[in-house]
C-alpha positions in Angstrom: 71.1 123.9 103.4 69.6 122.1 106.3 66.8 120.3 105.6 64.1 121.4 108.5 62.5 117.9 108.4 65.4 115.4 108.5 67.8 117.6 110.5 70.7 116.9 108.1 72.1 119.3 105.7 72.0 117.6 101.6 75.7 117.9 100.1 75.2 119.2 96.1 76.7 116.5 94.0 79.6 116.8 92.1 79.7 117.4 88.4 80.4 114.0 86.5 83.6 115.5 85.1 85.0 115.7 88.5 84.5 112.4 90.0 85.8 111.6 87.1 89.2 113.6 87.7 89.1 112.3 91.1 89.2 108.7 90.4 92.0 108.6 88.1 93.6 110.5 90.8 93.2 107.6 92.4 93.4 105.0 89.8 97.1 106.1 87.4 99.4 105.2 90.2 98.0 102.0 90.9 97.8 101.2 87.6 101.4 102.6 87.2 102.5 100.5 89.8 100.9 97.0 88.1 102.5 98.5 85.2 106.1 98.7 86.5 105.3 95.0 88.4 104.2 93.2 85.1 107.0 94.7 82.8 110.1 95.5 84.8 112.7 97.5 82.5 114.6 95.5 80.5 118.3 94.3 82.1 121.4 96.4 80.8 122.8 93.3 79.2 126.3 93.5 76.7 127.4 96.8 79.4 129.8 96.8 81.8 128.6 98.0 85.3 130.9 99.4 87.5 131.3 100.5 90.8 134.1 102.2 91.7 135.3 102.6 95.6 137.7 105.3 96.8 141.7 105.0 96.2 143.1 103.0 98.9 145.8 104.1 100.9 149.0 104.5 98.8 146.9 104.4 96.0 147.5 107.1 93.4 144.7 109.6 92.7 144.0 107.8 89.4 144.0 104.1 91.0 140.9 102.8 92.9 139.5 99.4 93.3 136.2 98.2 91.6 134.0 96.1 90.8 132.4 95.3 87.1 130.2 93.3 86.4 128.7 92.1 82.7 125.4 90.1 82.4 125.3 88.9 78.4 122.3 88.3 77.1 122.7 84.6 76.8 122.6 84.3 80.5 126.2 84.4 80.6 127.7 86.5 83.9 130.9 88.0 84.7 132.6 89.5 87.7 136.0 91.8 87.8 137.4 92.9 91.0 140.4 94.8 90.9 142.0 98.2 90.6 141.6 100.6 87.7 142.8 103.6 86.9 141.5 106.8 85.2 143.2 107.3 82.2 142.7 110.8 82.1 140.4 110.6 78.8 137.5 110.0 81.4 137.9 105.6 80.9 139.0 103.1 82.8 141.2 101.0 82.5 142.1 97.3 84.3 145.3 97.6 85.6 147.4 95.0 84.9 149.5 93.0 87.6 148.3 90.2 90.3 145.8 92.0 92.5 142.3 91.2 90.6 139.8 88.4 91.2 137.2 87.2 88.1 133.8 85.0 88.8 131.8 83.8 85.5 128.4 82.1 86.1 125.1 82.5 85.0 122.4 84.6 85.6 118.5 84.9 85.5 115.5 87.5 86.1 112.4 87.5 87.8 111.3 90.8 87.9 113.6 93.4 89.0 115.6 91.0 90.5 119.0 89.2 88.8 120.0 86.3 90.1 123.6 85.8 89.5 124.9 82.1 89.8 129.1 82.3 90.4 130.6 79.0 88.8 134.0 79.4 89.0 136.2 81.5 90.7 139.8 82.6 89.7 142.3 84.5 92.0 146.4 85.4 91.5 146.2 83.3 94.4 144.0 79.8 94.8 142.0 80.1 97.9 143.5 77.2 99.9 140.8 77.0 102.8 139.7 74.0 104.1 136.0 74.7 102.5 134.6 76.5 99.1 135.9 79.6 98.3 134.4 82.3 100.1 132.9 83.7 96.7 131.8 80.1 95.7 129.9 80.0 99.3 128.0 83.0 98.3 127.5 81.4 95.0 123.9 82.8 94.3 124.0 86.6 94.4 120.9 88.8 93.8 121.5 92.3 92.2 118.1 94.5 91.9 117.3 96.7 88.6 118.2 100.4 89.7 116.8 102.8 87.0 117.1 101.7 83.2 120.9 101.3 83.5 122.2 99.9 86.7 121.7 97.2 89.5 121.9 97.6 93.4 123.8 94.9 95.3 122.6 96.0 99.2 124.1 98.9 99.5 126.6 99.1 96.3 124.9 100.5 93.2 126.3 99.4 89.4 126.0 102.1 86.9 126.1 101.3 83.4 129.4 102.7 81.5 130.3 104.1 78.3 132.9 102.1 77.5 132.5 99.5 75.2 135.4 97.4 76.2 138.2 97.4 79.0 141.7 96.1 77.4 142.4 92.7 78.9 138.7 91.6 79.8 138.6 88.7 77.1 141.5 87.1 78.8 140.7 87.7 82.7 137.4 85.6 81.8 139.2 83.2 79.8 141.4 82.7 82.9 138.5 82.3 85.2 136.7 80.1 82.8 139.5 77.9 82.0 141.5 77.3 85.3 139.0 78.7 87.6 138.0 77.1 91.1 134.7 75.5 90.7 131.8 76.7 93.3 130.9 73.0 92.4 130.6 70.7 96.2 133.1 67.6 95.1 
């Protein structure tokens, strides 16, 4: 109603119960938000994330390249890329032959981000450029938490995988520990 003095109409109040309502409205998803800031989900360490492109040309249905990476929860880091192929069992397996190129490092968090440090570098094939390997000049790589079970690279998202093991990982980061190119600057 308008008051006939003042000229101005008086707004009834609220009931208590719905300010109230209306400022956790307001409230949950900032808190939410601190929430998700303060305590990011926890890294998928000890799984294999994979990324897996489309079959290349000549490629048999079953044969694609990837990608997999492993973060350990000592800080230890590993990178696979090579071809797999679909065993038909719904795993994958590393195929086998000279076509796949392994990084170890280290990595750390801060936040949702991983920051992956390569250390060395091992190729069927030494680079033999007159700088770093092109990996090794990239050395720090930063992959962002996606979800409770995978990391985002750019564009390229790692999903967790079932598998607990791929046949031949132990040795390709054997190899790439042992005789490795460095990322070191001599």
């Amino acid at each position: 109603m308008e008051d006939l003095v003042s000229g101005s109409s008086a707004q009834p109040r609220a009931p208590w119960w719905r300010q109230a309502l209306q400022l956790a409205a307001l409230l949950l998803p900032l808190l939410g938000l601190i929430l998700r800031l303060a305590f990011p989900p926890p890294v998928p360490t000890g799984r294999f994330l994979v990324y897996v492109d489309k079959p290349g040309p000549g490629n048999p249905d079953s044969m694609a390249s990837a990608t997999i990476l492993l973060f350990k929860a000592d800080g230890q880091y590993a990178e696979y890329t090579g071809f797999v192929a679909d065993s038909g069992k719904g795993e994958l397996a590393l195929v086998p032959g000279d076509s796949s190129t392994e990084v170890v490092g280290t990595w750390r968090q801060d936040g949702r981000t991983l920051t992956a440090r390569r250390r060395r570098v091992a190729r069927p094939t030494p680079y033999d450029g007159p700088y770093l390997d092109p990996l090794c000049r990239s050395s720090m790589v930063e992959y962002h938490l996606v979800g409770r079970d995978g990391v985002r690279d750019g564009k390229t998202v790692f999903q967790a995988s079932d598998q607990r093991s791929f046949a031949g990982w132990d040795e390709y980061v054997s190899r790439a520990m042992s005789s490795g190119a460095s990322c070191s600057v001599r």
